[in-house]
DRENDREN-747128 format. One record per residue (C-alpha): residue number from 0; x, y, z. Coordinates in pm, 1 decimal, padded with zeros to 6 digits. Each point is the difference from the previous one (the first is absolute). Example, Ala and Ser with C-alpha at 12.3 -4.5 7.8 and 13.67 -1.06 7.14 Angstrom:
2
SITE | 0 | 01230.0 | -00450.0 | 00780.0
SITE | 1 | 00137.0 | 00344.0 | -00066.0
END
This chain:
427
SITE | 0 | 00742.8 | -02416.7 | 03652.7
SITE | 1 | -00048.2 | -00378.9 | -00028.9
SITE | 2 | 00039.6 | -00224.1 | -00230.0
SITE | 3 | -00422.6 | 00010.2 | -00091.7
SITE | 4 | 00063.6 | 00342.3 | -00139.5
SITE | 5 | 00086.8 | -00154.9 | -00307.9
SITE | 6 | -00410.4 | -00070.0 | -00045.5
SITE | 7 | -00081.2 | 00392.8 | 00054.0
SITE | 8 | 00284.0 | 00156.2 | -00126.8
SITE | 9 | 00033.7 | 00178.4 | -00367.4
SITE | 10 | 00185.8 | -00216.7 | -00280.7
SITE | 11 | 00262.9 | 00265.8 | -00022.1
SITE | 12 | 00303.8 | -00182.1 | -00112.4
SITE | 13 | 00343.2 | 00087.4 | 00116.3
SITE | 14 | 00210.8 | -00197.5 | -00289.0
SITE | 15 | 00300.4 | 00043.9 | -00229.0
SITE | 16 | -00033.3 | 00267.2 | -00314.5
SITE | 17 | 00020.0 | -00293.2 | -00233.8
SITE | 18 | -00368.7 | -00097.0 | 00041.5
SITE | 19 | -00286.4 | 00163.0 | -00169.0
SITE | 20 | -00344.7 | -00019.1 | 00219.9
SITE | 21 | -00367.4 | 00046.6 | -00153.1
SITE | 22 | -00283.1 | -00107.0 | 00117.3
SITE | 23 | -00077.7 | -00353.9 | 00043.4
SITE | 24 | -00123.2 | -00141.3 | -00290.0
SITE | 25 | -00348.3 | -00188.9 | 00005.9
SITE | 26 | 00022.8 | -00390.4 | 00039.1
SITE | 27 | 00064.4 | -00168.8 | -00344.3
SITE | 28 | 00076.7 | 00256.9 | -00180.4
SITE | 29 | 00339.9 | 00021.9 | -00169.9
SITE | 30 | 00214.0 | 00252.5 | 00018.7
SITE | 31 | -00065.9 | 00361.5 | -00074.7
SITE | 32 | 00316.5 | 00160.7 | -00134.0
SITE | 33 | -00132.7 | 00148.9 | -00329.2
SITE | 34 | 00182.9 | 00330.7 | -00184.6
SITE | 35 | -00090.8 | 00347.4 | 00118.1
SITE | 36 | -00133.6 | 00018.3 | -00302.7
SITE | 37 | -00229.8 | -00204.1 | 00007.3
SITE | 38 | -00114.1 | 00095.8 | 00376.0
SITE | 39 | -00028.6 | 00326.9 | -00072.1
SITE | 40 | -00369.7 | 00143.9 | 00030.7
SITE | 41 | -00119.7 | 00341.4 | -00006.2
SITE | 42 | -00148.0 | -00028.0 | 00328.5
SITE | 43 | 00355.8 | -00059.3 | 00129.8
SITE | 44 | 00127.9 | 00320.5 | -00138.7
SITE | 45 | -00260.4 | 00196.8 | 00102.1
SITE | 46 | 00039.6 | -00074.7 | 00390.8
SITE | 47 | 00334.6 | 00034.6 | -00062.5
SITE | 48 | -00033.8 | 00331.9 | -00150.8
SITE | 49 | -00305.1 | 00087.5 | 00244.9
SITE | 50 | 00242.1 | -00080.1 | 00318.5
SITE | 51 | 00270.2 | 00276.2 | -00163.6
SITE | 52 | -00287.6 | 00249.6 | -00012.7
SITE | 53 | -00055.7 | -00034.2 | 00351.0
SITE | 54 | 00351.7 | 00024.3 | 00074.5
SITE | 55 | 00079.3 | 00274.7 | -00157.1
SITE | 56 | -00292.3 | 00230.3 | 00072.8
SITE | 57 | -00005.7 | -00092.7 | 00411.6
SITE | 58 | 00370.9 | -00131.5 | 00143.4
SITE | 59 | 00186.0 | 00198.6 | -00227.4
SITE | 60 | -00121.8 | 00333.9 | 00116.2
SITE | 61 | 00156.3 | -00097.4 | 00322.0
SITE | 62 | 00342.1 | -00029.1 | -00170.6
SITE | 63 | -00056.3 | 00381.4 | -00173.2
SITE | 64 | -00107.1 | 00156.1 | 00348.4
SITE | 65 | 00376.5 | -00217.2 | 00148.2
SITE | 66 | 00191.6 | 00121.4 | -00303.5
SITE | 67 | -00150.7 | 00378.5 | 00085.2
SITE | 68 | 00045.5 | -00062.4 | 00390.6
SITE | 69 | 00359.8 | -00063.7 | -00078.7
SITE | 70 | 00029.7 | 00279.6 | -00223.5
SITE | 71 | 00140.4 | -00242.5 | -00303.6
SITE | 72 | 00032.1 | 00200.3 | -00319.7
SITE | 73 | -00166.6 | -00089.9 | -00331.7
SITE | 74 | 00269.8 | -00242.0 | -00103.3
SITE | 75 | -00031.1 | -00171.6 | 00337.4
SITE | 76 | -00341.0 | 00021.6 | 00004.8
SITE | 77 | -00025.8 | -00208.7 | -00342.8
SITE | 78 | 00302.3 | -00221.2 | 00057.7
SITE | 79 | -00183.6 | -00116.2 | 00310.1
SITE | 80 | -00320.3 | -00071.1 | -00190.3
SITE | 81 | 00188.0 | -00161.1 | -00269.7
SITE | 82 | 00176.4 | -00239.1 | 00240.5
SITE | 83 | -00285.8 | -00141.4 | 00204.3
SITE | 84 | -00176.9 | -00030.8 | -00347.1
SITE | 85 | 00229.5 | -00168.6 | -00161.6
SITE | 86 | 00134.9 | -00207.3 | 00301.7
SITE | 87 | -00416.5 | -00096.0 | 00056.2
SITE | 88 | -00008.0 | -00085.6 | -00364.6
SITE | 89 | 00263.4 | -00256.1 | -00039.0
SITE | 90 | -00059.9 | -00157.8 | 00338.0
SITE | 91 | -00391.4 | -00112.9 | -00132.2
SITE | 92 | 00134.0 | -00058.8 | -00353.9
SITE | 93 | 00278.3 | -00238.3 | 00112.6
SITE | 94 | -00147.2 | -00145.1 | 00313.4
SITE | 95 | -00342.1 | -00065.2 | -00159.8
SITE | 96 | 00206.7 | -00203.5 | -00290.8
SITE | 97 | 00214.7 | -00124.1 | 00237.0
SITE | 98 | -00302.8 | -00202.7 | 00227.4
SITE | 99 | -00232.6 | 00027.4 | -00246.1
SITE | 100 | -00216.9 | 00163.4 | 00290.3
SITE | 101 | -00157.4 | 00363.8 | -00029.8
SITE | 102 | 00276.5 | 00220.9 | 00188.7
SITE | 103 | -00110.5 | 00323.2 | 00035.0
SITE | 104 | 00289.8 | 00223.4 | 00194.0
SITE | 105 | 00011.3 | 00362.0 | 00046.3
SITE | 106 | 00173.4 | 00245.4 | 00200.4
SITE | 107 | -00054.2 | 00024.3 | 00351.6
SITE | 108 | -00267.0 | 00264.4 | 00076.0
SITE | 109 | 00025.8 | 00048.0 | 00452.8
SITE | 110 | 00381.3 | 00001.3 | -00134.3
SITE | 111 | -00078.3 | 00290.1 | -00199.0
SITE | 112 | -00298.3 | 00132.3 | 00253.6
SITE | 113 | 00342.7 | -00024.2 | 00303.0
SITE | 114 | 00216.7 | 00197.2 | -00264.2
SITE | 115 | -00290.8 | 00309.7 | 00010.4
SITE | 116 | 00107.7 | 00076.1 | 00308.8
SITE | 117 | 00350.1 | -00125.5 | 00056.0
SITE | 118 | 00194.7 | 00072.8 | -00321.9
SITE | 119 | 00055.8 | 00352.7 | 00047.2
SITE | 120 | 00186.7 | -00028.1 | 00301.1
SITE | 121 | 00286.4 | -00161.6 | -00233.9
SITE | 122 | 00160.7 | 00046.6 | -00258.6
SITE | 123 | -00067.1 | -00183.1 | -00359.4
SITE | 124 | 00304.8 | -00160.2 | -00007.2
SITE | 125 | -00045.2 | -00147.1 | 00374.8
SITE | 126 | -00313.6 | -00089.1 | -00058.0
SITE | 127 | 00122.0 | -00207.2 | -00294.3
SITE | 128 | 00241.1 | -00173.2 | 00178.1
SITE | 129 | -00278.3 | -00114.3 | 00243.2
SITE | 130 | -00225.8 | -00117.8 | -00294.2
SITE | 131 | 00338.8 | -00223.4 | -00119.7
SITE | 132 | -00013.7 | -00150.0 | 00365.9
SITE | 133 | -00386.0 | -00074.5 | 00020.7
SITE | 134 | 00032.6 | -00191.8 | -00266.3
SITE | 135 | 00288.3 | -00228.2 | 00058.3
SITE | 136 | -00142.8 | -00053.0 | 00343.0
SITE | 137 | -00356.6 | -00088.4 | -00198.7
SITE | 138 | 00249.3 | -00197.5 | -00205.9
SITE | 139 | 00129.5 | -00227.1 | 00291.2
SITE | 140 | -00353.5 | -00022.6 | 00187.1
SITE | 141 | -00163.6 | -00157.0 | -00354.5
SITE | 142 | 00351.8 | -00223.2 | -00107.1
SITE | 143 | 00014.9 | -00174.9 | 00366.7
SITE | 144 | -00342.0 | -00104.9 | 00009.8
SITE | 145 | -00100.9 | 00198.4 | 00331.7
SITE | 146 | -00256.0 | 00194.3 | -00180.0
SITE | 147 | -00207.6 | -00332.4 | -00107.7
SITE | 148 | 00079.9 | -00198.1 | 00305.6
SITE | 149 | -00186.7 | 00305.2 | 00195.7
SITE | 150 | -00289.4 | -00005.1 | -00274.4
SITE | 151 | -00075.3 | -00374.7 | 00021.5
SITE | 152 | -00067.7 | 00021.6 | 00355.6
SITE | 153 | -00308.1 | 00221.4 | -00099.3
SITE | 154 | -00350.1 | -00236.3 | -00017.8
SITE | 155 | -00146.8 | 00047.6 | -00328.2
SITE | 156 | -00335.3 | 00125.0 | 00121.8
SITE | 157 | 00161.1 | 00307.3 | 00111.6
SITE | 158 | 00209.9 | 00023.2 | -00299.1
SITE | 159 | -00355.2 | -00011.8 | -00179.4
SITE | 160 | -00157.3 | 00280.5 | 00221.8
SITE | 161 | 00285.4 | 00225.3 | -00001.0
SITE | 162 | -00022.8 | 00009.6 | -00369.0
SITE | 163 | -00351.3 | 00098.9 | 00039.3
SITE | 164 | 00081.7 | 00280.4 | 00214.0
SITE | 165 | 00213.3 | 00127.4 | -00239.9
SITE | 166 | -00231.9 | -00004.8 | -00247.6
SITE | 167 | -00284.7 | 00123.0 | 00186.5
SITE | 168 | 00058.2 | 00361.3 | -00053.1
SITE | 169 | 00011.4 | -00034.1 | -00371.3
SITE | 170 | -00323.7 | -00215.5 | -00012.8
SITE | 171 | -00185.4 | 00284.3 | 00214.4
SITE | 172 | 00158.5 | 00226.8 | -00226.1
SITE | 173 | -00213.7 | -00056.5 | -00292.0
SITE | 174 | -00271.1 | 00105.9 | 00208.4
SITE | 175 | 00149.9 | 00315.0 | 00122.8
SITE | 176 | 00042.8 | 00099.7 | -00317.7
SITE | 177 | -00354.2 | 00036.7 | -00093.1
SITE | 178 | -00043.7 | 00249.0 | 00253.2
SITE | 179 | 00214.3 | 00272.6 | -00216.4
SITE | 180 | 00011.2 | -00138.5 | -00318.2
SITE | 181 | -00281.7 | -00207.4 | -00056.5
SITE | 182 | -00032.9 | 00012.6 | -00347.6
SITE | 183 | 00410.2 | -00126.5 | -00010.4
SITE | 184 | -00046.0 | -00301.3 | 00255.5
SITE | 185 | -00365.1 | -00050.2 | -00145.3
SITE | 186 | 00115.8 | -00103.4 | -00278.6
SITE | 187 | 00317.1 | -00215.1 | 00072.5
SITE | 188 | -00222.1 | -00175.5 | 00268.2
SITE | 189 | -00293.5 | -00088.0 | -00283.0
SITE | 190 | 00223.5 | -00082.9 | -00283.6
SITE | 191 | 00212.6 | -00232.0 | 00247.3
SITE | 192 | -00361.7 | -00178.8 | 00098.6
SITE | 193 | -00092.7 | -00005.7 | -00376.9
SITE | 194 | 00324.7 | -00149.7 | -00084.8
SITE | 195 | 00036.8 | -00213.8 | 00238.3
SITE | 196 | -00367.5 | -00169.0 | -00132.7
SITE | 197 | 00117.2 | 00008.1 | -00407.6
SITE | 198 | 00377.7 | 00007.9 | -00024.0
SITE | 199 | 00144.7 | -00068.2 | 00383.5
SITE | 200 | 00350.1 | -00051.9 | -00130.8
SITE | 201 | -00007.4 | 00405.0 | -00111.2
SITE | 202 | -00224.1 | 00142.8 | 00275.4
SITE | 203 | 00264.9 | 00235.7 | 00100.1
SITE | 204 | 00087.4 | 00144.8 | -00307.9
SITE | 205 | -00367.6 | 00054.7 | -00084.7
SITE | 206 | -00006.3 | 00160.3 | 00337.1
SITE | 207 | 00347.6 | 00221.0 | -00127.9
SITE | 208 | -00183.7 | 00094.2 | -00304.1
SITE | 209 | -00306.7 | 00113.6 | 00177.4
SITE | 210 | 00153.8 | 00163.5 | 00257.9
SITE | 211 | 00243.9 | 00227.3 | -00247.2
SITE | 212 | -00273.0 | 00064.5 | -00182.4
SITE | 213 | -00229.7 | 00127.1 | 00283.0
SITE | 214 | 00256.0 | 00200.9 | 00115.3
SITE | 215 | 00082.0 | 00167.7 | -00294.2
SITE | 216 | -00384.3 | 00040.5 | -00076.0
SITE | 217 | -00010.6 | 00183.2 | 00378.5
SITE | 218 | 00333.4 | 00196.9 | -00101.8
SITE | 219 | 00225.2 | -00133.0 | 00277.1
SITE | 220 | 00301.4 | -00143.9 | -00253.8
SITE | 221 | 00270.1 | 00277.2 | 00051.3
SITE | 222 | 00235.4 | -00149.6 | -00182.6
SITE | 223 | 00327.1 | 00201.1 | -00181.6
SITE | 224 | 00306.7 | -00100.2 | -00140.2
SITE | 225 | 00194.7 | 00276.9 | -00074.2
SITE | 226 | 00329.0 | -00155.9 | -00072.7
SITE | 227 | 00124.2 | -00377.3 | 00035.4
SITE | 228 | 00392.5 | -00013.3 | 00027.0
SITE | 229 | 00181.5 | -00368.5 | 00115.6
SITE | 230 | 00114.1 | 00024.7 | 00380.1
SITE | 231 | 00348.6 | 00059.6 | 00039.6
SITE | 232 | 00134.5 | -00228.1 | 00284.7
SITE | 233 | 00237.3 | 00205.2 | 00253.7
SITE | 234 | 00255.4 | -00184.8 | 00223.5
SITE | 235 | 00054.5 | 00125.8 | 00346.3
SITE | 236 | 00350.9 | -00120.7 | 00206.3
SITE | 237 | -00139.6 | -00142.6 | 00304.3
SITE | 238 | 00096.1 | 00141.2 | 00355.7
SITE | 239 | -00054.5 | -00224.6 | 00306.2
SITE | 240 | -00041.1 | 00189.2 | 00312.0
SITE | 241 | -00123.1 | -00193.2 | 00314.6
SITE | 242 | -00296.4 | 00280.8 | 00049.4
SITE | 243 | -00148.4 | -00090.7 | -00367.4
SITE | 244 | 00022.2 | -00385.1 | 00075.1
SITE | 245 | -00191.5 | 00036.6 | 00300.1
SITE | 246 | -00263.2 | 00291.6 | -00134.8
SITE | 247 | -00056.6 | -00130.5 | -00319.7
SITE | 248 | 00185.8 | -00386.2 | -00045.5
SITE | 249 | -00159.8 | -00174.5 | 00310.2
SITE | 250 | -00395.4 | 00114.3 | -00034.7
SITE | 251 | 00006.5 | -00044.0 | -00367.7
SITE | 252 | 00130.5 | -00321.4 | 00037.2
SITE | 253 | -00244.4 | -00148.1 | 00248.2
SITE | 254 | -00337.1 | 00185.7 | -00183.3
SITE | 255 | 00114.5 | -00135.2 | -00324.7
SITE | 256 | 00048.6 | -00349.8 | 00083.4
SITE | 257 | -00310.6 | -00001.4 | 00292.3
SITE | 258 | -00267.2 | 00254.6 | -00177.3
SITE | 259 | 00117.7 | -00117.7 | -00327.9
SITE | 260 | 00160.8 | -00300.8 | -00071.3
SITE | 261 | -00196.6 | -00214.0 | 00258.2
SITE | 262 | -00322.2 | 00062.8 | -00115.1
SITE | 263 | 00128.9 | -00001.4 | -00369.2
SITE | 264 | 00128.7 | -00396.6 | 00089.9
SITE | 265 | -00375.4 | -00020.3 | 00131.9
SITE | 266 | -00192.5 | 00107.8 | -00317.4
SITE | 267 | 00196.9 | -00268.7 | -00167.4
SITE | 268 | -00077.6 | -00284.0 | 00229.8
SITE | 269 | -00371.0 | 00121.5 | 00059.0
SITE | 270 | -00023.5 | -00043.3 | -00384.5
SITE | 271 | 00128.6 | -00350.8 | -00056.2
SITE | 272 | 00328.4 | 00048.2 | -00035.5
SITE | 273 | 00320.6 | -00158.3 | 00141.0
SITE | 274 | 00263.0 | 00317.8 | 00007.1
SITE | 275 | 00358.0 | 00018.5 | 00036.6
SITE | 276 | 00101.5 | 00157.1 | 00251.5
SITE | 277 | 00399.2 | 00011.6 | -00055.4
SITE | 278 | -00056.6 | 00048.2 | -00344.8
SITE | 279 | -00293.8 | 00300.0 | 00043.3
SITE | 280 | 00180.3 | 00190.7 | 00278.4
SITE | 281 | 00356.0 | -00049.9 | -00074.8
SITE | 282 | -00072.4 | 00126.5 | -00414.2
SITE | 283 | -00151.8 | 00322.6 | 00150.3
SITE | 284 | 00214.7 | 00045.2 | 00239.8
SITE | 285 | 00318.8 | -00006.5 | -00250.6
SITE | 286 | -00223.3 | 00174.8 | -00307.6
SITE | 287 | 00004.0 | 00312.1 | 00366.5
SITE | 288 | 00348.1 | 00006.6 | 00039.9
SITE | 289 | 00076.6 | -00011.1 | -00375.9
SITE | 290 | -00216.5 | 00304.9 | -00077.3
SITE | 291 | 00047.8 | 00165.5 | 00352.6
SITE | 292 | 00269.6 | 00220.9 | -00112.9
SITE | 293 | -00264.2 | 00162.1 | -00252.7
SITE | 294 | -00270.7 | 00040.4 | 00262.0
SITE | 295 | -00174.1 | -00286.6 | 00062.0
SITE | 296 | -00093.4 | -00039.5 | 00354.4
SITE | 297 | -00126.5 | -00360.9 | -00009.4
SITE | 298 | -00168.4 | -00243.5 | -00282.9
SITE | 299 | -00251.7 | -00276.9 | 00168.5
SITE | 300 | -00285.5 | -00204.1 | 00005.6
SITE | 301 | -00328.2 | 00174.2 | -00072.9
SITE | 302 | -00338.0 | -00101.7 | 00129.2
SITE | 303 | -00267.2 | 00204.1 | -00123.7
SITE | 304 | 00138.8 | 00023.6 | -00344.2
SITE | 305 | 00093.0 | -00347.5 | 00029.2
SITE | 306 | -00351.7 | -00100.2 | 00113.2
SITE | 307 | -00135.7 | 00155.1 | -00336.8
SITE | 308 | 00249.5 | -00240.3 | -00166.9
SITE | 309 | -00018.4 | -00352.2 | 00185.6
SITE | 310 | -00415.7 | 00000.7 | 00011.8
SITE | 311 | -00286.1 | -00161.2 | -00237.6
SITE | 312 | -00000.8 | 00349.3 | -00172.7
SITE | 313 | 00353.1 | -00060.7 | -00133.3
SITE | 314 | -00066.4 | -00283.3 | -00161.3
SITE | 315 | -00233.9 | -00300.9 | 00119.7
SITE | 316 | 00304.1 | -00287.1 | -00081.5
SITE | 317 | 00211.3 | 00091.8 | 00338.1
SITE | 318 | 00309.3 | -00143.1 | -00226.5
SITE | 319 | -00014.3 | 00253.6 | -00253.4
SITE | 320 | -00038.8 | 00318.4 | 00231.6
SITE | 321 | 00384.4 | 00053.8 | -00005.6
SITE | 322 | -00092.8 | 00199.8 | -00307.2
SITE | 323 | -00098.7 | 00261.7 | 00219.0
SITE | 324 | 00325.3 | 00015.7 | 00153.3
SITE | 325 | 00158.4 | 00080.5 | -00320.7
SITE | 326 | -00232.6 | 00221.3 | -00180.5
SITE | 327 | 00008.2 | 00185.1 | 00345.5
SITE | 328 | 00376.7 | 00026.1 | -00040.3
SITE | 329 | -00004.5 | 00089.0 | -00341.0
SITE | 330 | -00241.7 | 00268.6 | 00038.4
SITE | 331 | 00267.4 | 00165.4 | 00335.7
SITE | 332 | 00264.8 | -00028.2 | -00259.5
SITE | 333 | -00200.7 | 00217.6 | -00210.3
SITE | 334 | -00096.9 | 00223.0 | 00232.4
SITE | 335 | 00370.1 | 00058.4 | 00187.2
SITE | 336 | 00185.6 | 00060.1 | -00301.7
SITE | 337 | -00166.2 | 00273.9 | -00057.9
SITE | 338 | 00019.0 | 00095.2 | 00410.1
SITE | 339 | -00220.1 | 00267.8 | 00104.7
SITE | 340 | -00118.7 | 00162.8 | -00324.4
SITE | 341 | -00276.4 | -00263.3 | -00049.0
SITE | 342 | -00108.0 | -00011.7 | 00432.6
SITE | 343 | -00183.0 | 00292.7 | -00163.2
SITE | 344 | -00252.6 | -00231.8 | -00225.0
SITE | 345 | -00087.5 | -00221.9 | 00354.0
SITE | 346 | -00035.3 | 00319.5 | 00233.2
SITE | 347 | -00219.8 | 00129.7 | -00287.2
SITE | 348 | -00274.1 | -00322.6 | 00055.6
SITE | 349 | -00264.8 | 00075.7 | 00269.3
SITE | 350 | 00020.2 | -00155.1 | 00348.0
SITE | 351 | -00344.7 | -00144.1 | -00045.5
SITE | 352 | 00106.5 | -00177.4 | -00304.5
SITE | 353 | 00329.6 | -00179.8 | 00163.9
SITE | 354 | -00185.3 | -00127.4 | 00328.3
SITE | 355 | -00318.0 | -00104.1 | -00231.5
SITE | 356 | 00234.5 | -00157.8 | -00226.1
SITE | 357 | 00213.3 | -00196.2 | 00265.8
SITE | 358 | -00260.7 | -00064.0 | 00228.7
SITE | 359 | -00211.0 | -00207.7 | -00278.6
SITE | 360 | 00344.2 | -00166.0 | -00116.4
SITE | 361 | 00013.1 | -00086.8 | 00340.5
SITE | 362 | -00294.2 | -00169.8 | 00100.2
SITE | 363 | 00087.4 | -00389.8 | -00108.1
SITE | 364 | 00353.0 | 00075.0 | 00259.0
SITE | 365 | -00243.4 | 00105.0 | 00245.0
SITE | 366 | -00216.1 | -00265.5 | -00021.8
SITE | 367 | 00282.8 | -00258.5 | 00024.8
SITE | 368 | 00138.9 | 00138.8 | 00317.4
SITE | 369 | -00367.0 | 00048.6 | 00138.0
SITE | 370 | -00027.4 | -00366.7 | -00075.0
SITE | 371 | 00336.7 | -00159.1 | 00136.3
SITE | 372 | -00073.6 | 00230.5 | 00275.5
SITE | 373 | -00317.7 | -00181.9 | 00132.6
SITE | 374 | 00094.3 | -00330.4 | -00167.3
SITE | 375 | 00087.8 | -00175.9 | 00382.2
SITE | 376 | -00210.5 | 00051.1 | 00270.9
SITE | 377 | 00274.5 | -00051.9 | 00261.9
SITE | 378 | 00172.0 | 00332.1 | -00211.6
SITE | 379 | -00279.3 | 00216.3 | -00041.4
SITE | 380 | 00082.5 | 00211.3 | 00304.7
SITE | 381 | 00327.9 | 00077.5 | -00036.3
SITE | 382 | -00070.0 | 00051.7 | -00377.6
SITE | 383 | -00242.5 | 00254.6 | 00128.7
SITE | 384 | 00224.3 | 00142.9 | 00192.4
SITE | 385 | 00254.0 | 00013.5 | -00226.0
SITE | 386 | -00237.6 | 00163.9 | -00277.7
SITE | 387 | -00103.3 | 00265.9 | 00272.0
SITE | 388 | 00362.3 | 00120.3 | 00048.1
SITE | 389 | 00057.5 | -00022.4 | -00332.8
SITE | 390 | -00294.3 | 00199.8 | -00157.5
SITE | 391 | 00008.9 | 00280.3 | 00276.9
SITE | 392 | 00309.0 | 00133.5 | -00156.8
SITE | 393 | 00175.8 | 00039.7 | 00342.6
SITE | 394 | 00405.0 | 00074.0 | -00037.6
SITE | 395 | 00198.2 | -00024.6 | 00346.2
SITE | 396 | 00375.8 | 00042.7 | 00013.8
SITE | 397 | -00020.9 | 00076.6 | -00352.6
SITE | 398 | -00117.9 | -00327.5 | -00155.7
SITE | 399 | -00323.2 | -00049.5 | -00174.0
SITE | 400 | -00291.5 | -00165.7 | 00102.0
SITE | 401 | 00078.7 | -00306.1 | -00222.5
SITE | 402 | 00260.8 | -00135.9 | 00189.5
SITE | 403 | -00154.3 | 00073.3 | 00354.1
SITE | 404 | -00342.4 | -00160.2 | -00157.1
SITE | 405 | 00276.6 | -00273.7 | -00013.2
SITE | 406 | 00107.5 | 00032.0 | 00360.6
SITE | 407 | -00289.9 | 00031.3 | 00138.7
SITE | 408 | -00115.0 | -00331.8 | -00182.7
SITE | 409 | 00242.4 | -00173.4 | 00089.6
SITE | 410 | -00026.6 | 00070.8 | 00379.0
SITE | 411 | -00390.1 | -00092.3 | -00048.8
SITE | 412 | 00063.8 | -00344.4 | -00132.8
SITE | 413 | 00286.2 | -00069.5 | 00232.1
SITE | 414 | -00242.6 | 00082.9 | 00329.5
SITE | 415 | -00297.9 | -00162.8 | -00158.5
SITE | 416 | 00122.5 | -00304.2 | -00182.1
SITE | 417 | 00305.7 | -00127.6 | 00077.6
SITE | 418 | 00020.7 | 00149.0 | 00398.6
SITE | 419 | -00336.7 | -00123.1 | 00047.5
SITE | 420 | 00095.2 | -00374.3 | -00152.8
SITE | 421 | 00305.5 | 00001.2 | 00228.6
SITE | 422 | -00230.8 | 00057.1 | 00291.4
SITE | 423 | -00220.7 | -00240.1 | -00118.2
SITE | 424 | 00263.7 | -00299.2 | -00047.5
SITE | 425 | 00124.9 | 00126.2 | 00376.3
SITE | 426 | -00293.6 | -00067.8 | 00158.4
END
């Protein structure tokens, strides 16, 4: 692209892991580089802890049905959870310190959606060798800088809209939900509203409360704990065959750094910030390989969760929203040392609750990326476009519709701006 893609393209930075990036900081103010301590706010911790709910009781049901496809045993099974927990949680924890930026990673759900179908044909020990190489490869792509050279060629606008089209579904979702549990997403949807009049900085947890206490008024909490016992991690030799690199190694890698990754970069950049590329990518990528041998597939960026995280409802100071990032981590520590013997307590919360409860946490991301979206006239269209693509859900080759809302951007703006202005200067 040329040289004026520098005035449309995302602030991604591509620079050395020595630098911490937040947010700029508004003109005449002095620094902001207060203790966590004194940052910390209880509406941090609660997105934080709100974006583990919704990870837990949605993408890691994928990773069960995998871990069941592939016949793992219980040991496995809770080795596997314990890894991409525990990998998740000290990625945001020491990222989110690290840039002082909310960092919100996670484990890569199409990774775990490909591994549904494709793990069985392996066996465990081949398929861990294939997780070790998707994430040195991941490795390499974030350390060079080709990751974030490719992202800052995106225009922001459709940056903006793509976010939007990822959180689409979960907006509409609050409204879905009143159709079979009205009473649940009733509730969450009024107390949010009331909240967000009297006390905005805790509309969401007045929306929790309301919510869990709806549905346990309705009787929908089925929620039992028979036994907690610590996970016990289990390490698994690797075996490399040529058949598992290409089955498993090859699509992982490209739908966790495209469906995952890109539009995790995105969420970040849509939200003020000025990200890391080497730093982001390369960290998950090694955290991968480190915890590979006990089942992790692949740690990345997230993008709903992370949405939850980086928006007004986190906090309304954008510089003090990393808090999120931790309390998220701390809370997938938690969780994955105890590895599957508390996914019981999430799968026990109604499905009307989650999508009420992440669709209202959602609404100040979607509103930002509605609004970057349609910010330049000359970008409108291909934002359009882009949040289209996005929002339909569409998956083609196996990628998800975030990074061909992307593509399809892209290709938009290229034919209507800059082909159009060569034509122009032509003539």
């Amino acid at each position: 692209m040329s040289s004026e893609s520098s005035n449309t393209s995302t602030t991604v930075e591509s620079s050395t892991l020595d630098e911490p990036a937040v947010a700029p900081a508004t003109a005449g103010e002095p620094p902001h580089r207060p203790g966590l301590l004194r940052d910390m706010s209880l509406s941090a911790v609660l997105a934080g802890f709100v974006a583990v709910v919704v990870s837990y009781s949605g993408p890691l049901v994928i990773v069960l049905a995998a871990a069941a496809a592939g016949h793992l045993d219980k040991a496995q099974t809770g080795s596997w959870v314990w890894a991409i927990s525990i990998g998740s949680g000290l990625t945001c924890i020491g990222l989110s310190l690290r840039t002082k930026m909310p960092v919100i990673t996670a484990w890569s759900t199409p990774g775990a959606a490909l591994l549904v179908t494709s793990l069985g044909a392996y066996s465990y020990a081949e398929a861990i060798g294939a997780f070790i190489v998707t994430g040195v490869v991941i490795t390499l792509v974030g350390l060079t800088g080709v990751f974030g050279w490719l992202m800052r060629q995106v225009p922001t606008a459709v940056v903006s809209a793509m976010l939007a089209g990822i959180l689409f579904s979960f907006g509409t979702g609050v409204f879905a939900s009143l159709k079979t549990a009205p009473w649940i997403a009733g509730a969450v949807l009024l107390a949010y509203l009331l909240g967000k009049r009297w006390l905005p900085r805790y509309a969401v947890l007045i929306a929790l409360a309301a919510g869990v206490a709806a549905a346990a008024a309705t009787s929908r909490l089925d929620i039992h704990l028979d036994s907690i016992e610590l996970a016990r991690p289990v390490l698994t030799t690797p075996e490399f065959s040529v058949a598992s690199l290409i089955g498993i190694a090859v699509p992982m890698i490209l739908a966790t750094l495209a469906s995952q990754n890109a539009p995790g970069m995105a969420v970040l950049t849509a939200s003020g910030y000025q990200p890391k590329d080497r730093l982001l990518i390369g960290s998950t990528g090694l955290v991968s390989t480190a915890l590979a041998p006990f089942g992790s597939h692949a740690i990345n960026l997230a993008a709903i969760t992370a949405a939850i995280c980086t928006g007004p409802e986190s906090h309304r100071d954008p510089k003090r929203r990393y808090v999120a990032g931790i309390a998220c981590g701390a809370f997938y520590l938690l969780i994955g040392a105890f590895g599957t013997t508390l996914v019981v307590f999430f799968a026990g919360l109604p499905k009307e609750l989650v999508a009420a409860i992440a669709g209202v946490a959602l609404f100040g991301a979607l509103a930002g990326g509605l609004s970057g979206a349609v910010k330049e006239e000359k970008d409108r269209e291909a934002a359009l476009i882009t949040f289209l693509a996005t929002a339909s859900g569409v998956t083609l080759f196996g990628i998800g519709s975030a990074f061909w809302g992307l593509v399809f951007g892209v290709v938009a703006h290229l034919v209507l701006t800059r082909w159009r202005s060569a034509r122009s200067a032509d003539s």
